[in-house]
C-alpha positions in Angstrom: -54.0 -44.7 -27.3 -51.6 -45.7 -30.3 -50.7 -41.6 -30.2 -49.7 -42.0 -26.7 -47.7 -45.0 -27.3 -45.8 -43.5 -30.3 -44.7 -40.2 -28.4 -43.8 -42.3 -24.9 -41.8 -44.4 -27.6 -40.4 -41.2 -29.0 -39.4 -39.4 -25.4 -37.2 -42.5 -24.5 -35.7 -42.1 -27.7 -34.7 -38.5 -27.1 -33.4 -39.9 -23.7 -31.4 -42.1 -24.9 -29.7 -39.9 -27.4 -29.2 -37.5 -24.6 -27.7 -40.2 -22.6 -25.3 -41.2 -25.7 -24.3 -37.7 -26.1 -23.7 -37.2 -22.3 -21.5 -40.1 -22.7 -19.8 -39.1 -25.9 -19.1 -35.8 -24.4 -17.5 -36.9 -20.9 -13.9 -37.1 -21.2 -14.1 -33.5 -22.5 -16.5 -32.4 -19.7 -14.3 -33.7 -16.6 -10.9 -34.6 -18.3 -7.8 -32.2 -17.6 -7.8 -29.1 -19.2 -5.1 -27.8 -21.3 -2.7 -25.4 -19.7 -3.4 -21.9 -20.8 -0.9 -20.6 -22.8 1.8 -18.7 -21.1 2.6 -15.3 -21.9 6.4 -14.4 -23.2 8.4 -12.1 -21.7 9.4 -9.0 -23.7 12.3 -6.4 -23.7 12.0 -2.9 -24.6 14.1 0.0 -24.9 13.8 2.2 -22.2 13.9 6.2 -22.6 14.5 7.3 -19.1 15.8 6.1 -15.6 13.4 6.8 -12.9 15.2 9.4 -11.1 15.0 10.9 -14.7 10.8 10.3 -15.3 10.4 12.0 -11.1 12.4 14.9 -12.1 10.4 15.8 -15.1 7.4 16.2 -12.0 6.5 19.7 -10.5 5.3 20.1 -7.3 1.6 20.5 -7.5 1.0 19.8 -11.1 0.2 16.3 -12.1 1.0 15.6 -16.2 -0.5 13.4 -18.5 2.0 12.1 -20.2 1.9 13.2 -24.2 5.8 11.8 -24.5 6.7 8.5 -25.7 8.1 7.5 -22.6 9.5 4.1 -21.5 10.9 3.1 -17.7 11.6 0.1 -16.2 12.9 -2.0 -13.1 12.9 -5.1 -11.2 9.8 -5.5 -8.8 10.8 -5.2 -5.3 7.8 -5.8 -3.6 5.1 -8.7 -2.6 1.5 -7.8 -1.5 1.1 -11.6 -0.7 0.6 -10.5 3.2 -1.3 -7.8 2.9 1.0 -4.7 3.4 0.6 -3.3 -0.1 -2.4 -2.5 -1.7 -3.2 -2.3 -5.6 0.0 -1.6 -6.5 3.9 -2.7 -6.8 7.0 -0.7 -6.8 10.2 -1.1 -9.8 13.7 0.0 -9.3 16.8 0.4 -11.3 19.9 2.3 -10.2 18.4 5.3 -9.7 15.7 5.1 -7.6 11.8 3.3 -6.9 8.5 3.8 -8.6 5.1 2.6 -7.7 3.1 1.6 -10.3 -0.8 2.3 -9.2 -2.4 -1.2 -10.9 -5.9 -1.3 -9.5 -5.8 -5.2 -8.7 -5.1 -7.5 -5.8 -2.8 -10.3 -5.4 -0.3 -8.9 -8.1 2.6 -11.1 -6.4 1.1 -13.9 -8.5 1.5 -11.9 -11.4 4.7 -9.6 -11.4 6.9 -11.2 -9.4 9.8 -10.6 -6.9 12.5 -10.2 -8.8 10.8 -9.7 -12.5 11.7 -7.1 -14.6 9.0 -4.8 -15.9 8.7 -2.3 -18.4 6.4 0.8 -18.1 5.0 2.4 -21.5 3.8 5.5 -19.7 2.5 7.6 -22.7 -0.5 8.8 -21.2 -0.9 7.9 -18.3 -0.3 10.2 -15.0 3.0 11.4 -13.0 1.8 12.6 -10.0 2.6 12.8 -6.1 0.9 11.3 -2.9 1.4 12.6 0.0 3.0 16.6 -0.4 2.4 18.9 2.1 3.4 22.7 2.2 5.5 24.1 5.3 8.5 24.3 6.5 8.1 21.6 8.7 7.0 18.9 6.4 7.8 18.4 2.8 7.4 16.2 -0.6 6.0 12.9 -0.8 6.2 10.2 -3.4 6.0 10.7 -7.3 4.6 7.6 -8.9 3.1 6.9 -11.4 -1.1 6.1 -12.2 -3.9 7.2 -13.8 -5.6 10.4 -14.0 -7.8 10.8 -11.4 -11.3 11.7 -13.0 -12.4 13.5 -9.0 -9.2 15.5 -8.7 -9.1 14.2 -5.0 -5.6 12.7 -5.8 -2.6 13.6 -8.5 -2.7 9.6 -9.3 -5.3 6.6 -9.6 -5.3 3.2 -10.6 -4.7 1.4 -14.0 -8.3 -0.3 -13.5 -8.8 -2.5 -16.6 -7.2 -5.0 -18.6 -6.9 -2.8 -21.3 -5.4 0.0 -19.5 -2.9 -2.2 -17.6 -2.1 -4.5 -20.9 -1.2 -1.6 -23.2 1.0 0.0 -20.8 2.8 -2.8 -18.1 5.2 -4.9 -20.1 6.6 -8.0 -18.3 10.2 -9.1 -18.6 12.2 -12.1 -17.3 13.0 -12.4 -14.0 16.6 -11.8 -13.3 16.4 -12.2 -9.1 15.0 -10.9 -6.2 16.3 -7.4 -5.3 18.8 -7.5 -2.3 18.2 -4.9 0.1 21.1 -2.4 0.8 21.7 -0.5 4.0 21.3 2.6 4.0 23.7 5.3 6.5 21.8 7.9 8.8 23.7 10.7 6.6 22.5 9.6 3.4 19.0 9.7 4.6 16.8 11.5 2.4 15.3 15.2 4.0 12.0 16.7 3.0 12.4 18.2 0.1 14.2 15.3 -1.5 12.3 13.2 -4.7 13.6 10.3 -6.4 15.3 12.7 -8.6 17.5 13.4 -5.7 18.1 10.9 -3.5 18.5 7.2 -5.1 17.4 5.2 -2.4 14.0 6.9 -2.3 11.5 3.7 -3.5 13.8 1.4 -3.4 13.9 -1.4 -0.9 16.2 -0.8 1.9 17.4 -1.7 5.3 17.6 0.9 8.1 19.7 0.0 11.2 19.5 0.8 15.0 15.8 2.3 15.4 14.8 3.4 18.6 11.1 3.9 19.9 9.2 7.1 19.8 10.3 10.6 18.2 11.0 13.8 19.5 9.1 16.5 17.3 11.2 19.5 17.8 8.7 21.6 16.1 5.9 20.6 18.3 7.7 20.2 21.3 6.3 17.0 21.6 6.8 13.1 21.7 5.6 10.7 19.2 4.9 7.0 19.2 2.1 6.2 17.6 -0.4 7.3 15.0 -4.2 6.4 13.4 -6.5 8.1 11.5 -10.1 7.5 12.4 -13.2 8.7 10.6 -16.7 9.4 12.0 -18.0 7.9 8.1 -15.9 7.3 5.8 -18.6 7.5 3.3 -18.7 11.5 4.0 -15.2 13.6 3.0 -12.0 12.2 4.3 -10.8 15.8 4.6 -13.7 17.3 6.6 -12.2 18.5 9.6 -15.7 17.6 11.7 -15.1 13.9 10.1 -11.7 12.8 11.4 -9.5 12.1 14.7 -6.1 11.9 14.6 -5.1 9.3 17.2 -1.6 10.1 18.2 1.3 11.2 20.9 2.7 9.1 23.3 0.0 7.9 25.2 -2.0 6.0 22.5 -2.1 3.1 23.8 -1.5 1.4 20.4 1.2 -1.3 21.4 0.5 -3.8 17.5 2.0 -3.0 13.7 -1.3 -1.6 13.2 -5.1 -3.1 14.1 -8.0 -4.5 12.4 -11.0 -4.0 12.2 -11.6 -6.1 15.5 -8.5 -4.7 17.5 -10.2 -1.3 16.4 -13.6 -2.0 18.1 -11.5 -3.5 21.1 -9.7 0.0 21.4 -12.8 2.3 21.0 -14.6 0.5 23.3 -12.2 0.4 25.9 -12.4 3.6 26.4 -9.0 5.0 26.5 -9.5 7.3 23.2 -12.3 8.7 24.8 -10.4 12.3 25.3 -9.5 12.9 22.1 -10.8 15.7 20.6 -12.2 15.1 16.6 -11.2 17.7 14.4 -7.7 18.9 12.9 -4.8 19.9 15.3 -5.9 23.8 15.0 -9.7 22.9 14.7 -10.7 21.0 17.8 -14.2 22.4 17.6 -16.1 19.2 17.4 -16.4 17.6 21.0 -14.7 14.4 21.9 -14.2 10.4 21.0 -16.2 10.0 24.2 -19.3 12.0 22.9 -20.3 9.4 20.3 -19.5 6.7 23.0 -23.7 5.8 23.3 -24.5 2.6 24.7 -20.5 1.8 25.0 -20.0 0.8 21.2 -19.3 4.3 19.6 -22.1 3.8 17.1 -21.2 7.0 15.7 -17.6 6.5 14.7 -16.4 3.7 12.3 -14.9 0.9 13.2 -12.6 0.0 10.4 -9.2 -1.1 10.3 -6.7 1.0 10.9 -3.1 1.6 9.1 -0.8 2.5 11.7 2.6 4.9 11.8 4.4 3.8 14.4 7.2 6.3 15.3 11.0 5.5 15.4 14.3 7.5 15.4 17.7 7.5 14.2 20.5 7.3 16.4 21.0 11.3 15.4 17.2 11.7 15.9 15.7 11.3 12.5 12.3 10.2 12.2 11.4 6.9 10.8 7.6 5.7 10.8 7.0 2.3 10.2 3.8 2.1 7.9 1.3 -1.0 8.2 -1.9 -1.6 7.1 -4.8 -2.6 8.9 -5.6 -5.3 6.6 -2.2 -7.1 6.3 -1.8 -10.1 7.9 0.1 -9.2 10.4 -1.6 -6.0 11.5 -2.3 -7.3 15.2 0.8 -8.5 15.7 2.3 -7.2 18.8 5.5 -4.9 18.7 8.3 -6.8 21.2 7.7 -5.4 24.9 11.8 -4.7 24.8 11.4 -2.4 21.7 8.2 -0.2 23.2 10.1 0.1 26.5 13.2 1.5 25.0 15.6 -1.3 25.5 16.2 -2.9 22.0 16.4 -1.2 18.7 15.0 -2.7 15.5 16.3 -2.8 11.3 14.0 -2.5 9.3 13.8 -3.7 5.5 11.5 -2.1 3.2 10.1 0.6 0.5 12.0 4.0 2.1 9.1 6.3 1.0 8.5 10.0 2.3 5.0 11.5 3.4 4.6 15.5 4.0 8.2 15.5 4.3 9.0 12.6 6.6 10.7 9.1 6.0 8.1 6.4 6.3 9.1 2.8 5.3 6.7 -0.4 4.5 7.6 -3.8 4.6 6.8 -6.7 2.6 6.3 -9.3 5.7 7.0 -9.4 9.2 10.1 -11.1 8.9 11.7 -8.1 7.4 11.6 -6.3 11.0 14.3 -8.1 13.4 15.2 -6.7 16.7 18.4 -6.1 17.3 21.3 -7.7 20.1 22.5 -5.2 22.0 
């Protein structure tokens, strides 16, 4: 019995000692934190403009850069709604650059307005978006990763270390004013940023009227999507995709999520389009997979949307938006779709395959126009 008494004795010792040290340690425990230290800016000496880093590209041939190389810009872009995804663009006087980070909600770390320096030894110069023809034309050199799969010239600065040792950030000297940019100084399809200095740069684009008139295809654009059977399978497999597009698509919003998507499938009004490429409809039809009236065989994702517009002299101009911003559902103004309003636009002027597409930081920077 005395045993007993001795270790109960000794186990509200070691409570109490607990207890005291609980106590001792509390104001560390649930007291205020130091700030973490903040990180100073920097300034480097820069080697090359940007037009001068995209004209060291060649169509077709990514490079690893084994230079020391230096650019840098002011960031001109936000992904705080959505519309940009894993990556920011710079610009200086010579043009824009995207800069493929790998991470989401950079706004809260490169800032509108910041100045950023690029150390690009080794890492990749590459293109998105090239197609051969005479019909369509370059897309956009920027700058990445190499892409272990070869799927893509480019990919993203994934880790820490990768983005710490080669994005450098500055002071921020002011958020980049947008200029307007003339119908004739428009950049055409074989233009780069080595060629045309507004290409990457934010922008404003006036007097935008619905739809386009593809000459080549003798045919009317409004509206275009990209759907996949799985997207798990190869995005470039012919039997995997449909190309929503035309002038009957239906698609009246910026772009749709992934419950406008479902809400458009099962509608039924896709259900004609063929699956396949535009010379490979061998595949059957949207309406095919419809089963029990929920397409079980096609994904329902969301879905980044071109939606088509023209210069007063007929020049296209798609407005890019992705499914995931925020404003992806947002309807386009009834005025605009029918015709009588035009819009301006503000945003990255980018090409794709040859054509001028332009993506906006927010909603705002899209303002119909009084006639």
């Amino acid at each position: 019995m005395r045993a007993r008494h001795i270790f109960f004795i000794a186990a509200l010792c070691a409570l109490a000692s607990c207890q005291s040290l609980r106590e001792e340690f509390q104001p560390v425990v649930t007291g205020k934190y130091d700030d973490p230290a903040k990180k100073s800016t920097v300034t480097m000496q820069t080697t090359h403009t940007i037009a001068a880093l995209a004209s060291r590209y060649k169509t077709g041939s990514p490079w690893t850069m084994d230079e020391n190389i230096v650019i840098s810009g002011i960031v001109s872009t936000s992904d705080k709604t959505g519309n940009f995804y894993k990556s920011f663009y710079i610009q200086d006087e010579t043009g824009g650059m995207e800069i493929k980070m790998g991470k989401n909600g950079l706004y809260n770390d490169y800032l509108p307005g910041q100045r950023i320096y690029v150390d690009c030894r080794d890492l990749c110069l590459g293109m998105y978006g090239y197609k051969a023809g005479s019909s369509y034309g370059m897309g956009m050199v920027q700058v990445g990763f190499a892409d272990p799969t070869g799927e893509y010239e480019t990919s993203y600065l994934e880790t820490s270390l990768l983005i710490d040792s080669h994005i450098f950030k500055g002071a921020v000297e002011g958020e980049v004013k947008p200029v307007i940019v003339p119908e004739s100084q428009l950049p055409g399809n074989k233009d780069t940023q080595a060629t045309n200095s507004f290409i990457g740069k934010l922008v404003t684009v006036e007097h935008l009227s619905y739809g386009w008139y593809d000459s080549w295809y003798k045919e009317n654009n409004e509206a275009f999507v990209l759907l996949y059977l799985d997207s798990n399978r190869d995005k470039k497999l012919s039997s995997n995709r449909i190309f929503i597009s035309g002038s009957s698509t239906g698609i009246t919003t910026w772009a749709m999520s992934k419950e406008k998507m479902k809400e458009y499938l099962c509608s039924g009004i896709w259900d004609d389009v063929h699956i396949g490429n535009a010379n490979d409809y061998t595949y059957g039809t949207v309406g095919d997979h419809r089963g029990d009236g929920t397409y079980p065989d096609i994904e329902k994702a969301a879905g980044s949307v071109s939606q088509y517009f023209s210069t007063p002299g007929g020049i296209c101009v798609q407005v890019r938006t992705s499914g995931y911003s925020r404003f992806a559902d947002t309807e386009i103004p009834s005025d605009v779709l029918s015709g009588k309003k035009k819009i301006s636009v503000t945003g990255i002027l980018a090409l794709y395959q040859g054509k001028i597409q332009m993506t906006v930081n927010s909603p705002d920077d899209i303002k119909v126009e009084d006639l």
